[in-house]
VMD Tcl script that draws the C-alpha trace (Angstrom):
set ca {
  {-7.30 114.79 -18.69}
  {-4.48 112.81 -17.61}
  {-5.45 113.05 -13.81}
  {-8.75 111.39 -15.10}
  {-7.64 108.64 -16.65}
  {-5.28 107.66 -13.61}
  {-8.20 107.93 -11.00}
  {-10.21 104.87 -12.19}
  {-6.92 103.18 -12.85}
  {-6.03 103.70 -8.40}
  {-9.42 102.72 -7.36}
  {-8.87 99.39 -9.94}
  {-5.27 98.52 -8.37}
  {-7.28 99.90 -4.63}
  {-9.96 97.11 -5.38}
  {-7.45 94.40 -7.04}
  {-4.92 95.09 -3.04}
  {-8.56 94.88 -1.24}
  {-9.26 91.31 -2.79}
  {-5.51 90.34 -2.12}
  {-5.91 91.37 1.39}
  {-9.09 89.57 1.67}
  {-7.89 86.39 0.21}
  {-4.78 86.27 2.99}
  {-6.60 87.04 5.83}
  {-8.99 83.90 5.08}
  {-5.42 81.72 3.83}
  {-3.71 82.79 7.52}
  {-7.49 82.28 9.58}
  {-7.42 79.05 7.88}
  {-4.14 77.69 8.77}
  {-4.81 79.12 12.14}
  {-7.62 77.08 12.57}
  {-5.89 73.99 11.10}
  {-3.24 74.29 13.71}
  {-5.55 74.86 16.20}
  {-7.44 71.41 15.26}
  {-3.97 69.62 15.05}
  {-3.08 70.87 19.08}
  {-6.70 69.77 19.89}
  {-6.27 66.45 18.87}
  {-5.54 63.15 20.74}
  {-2.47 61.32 20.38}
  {-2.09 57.57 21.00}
  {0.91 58.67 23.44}
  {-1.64 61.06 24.90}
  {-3.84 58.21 26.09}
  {-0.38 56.79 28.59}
  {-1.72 56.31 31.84}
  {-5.39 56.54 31.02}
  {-7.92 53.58 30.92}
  {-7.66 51.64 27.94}
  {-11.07 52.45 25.38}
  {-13.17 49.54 24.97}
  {-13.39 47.74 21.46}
  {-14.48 44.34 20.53}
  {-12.08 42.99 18.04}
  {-13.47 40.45 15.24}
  {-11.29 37.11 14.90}
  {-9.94 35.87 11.86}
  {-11.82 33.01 10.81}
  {-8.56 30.67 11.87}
  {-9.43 31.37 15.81}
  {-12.16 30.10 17.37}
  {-13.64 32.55 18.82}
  {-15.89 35.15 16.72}
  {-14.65 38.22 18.87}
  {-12.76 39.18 21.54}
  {-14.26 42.12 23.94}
  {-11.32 44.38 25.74}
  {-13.11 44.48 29.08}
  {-13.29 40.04 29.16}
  {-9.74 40.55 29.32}
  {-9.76 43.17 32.62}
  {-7.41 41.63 35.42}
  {-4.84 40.12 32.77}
  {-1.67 42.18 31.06}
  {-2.85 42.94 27.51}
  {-0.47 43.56 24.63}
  {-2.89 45.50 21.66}
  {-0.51 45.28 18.38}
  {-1.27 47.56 15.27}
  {0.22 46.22 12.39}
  {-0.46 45.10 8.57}
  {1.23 43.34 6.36}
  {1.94 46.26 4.18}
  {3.59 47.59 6.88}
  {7.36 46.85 6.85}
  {8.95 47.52 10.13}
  {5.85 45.07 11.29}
  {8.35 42.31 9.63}
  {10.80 43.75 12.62}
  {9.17 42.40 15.55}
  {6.41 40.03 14.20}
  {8.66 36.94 15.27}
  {9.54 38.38 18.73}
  {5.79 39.44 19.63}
  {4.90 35.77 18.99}
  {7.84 34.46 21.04}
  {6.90 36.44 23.97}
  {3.03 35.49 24.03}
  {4.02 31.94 23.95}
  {6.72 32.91 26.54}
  {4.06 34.96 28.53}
  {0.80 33.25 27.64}
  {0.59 31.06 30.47}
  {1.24 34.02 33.18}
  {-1.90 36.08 32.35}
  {-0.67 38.13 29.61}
  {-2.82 38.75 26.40}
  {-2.01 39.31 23.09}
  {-4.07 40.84 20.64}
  {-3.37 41.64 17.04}
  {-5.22 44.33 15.45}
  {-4.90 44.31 11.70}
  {-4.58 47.61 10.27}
  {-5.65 49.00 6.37}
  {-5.34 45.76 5.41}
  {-6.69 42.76 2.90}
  {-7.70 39.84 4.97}
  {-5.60 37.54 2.16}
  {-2.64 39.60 2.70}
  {-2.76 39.25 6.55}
  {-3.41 35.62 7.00}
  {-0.32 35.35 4.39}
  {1.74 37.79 7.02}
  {0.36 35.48 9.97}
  {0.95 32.18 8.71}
  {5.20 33.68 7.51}
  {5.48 34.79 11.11}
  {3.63 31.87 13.26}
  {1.52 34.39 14.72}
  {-0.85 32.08 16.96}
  {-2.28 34.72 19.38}
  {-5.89 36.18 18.48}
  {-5.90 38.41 15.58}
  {-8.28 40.50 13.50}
  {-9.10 43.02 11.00}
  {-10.05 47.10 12.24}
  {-13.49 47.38 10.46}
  {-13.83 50.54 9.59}
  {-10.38 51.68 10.64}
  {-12.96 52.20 14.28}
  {-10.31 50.93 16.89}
  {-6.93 52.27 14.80}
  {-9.26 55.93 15.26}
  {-9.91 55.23 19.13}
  {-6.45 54.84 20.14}
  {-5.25 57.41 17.96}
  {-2.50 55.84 16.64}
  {0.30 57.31 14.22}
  {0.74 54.75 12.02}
  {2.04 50.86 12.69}
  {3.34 49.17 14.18}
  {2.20 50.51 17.32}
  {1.39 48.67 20.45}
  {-0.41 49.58 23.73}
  {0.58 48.01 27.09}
  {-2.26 47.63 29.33}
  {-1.78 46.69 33.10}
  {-4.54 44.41 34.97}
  {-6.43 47.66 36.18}
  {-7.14 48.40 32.29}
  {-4.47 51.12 31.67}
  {-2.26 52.24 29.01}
  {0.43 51.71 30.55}
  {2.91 52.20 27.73}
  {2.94 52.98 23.80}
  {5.23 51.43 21.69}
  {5.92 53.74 18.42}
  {7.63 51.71 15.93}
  {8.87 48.04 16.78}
  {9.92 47.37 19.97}
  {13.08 45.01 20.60}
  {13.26 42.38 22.92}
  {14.77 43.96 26.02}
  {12.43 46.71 26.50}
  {9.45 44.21 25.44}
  {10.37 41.56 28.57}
  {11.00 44.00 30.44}
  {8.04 45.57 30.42}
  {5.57 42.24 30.82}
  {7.90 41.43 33.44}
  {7.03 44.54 35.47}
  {3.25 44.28 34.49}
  {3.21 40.65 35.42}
  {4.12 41.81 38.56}
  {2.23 44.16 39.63}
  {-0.79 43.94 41.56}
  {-3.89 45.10 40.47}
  {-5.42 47.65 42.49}
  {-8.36 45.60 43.67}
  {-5.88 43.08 45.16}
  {-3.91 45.94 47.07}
  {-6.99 47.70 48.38}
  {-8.26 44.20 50.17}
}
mol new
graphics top color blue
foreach p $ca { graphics top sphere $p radius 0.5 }
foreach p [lrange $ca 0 end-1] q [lrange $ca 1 end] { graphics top cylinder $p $q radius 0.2 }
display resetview
C-alpha cells in the first residue's frame, strides 16, 4: 500500500527535476547566446584605423549651413565630438575643444559636434555657456551615435585626411594629448599626395 502511494509521488518530484532541468538549460543557452551577441558586436575603439562611416550631420539652426556631409570634408583633419548637455564630463573639455578649433581652424582641421540624446533647447543652452562656434547638430534617430558605436559621451573620433579613424577618445581628452594629436594629423600627408 505504502509502496503505492510513494510511486506517483517519484514520478511527480521526476517530472517537477525534468521541468527544472528544462528551465536551466534554456536560462544557460540564453546567456550563452547573449554573450555571444555582446563578443560579436562593434566597438567604437574597434573602428581605430578603419575608414571613417559616412553620415550627414543636420546643423543647428544657428549655422548656416543645413548639413554637413562627412565625405565634403575628405582631405582635411576631422575632429567628430559626441556629447550632450546632460552629459557631465562634456562640461570637462567643452572649453578646450573650442579653443583648439579656433586654434586649428585655419590649418585644415574640422570640427564637428554631434549632439547626443539630447533636447535641442538644452544644447543650444550648453553651446552658447561654452562658446562652441564650430558646426554642431542633433543625432536624429540616435543613427550616427549607432554607426560609430560609441560607449557613451563624450567620445570623439580623430580622422586623418585619408578618412580614417585615426584615434578614439573615451571620456574627455585634456589638452596635451588633444594638440598633440592635430599636430601629428596636421602633418601628415595624405596618401594621394605621397603616391604622386
Amino acid at each position: 500500500m505504502e509502496h503505492t502511494q510513494t510511486l506517483p509521488q517519484q514520478e511527480q518530484s521526476s517530472k517537477t527535476r525534468n521541468i527544472v532541468l528544462f528551465i536551466g538549460m534554456l536560462v544557460i543557452f540564453g546567456l550563452v547566446a547573449v554573450m555571444a551577441a555582446n563578443l560579436s558586436s562593434v566597438e567604437s575603439t574597434d573602428l581605430q584605423n578603419q575608414k571613417a562611416p559616412e553620415f550627414t550631420l543636420p546643423m543647428f539652426d544657428m549655422f548656416e549651413q543645413d548639413e554637413v556631409k562627412l565625405s565634403d570634408l575628405r582631405g582635411q583633419v576631422v575632429v567628430i565630438n559626441f556629447w550632450a548637455s546632460w552629459c557631465v564630463e562634456c562640461y570637462k573639455e567643452a572649453e578646450l575643444l573650442e579653443q583648439a578649433w579656433q586654434d586649428y581652424k585655419g590649418q585644415g582641421v574640422m570640427f564637428l559636434g554631434v549632439d547626443h540624446l539630447d533636447t535641442e533647447k538644452e544644447a543650444l543652452k550648453y553651446m552658447q555657456q561654452y562658446g562652441i562656434t564650430y558646426p554642431s547638430g542633433p543625432d536624429l534617430g540616435d543613427k550616427i551615435s549607432q554607426t560609430y558605436a560609441i560607449t557613451g559621451v563624450p567620445e570623439t573620433f580623430f580622422i586623418d585626411k585619408d578618412g580614417n579613424i585615426a584615434h578614439v577618445q573615451i571620456g574627455p581628452i585634456e589638452r596635451p594629448a588633444l594638440y598633440a594629436l592635430l599636430e601629428k594629423l596636421v602633418a601628415q600627408q595624405p596618401a594621394s599626395a605621397q603616391g604622386s
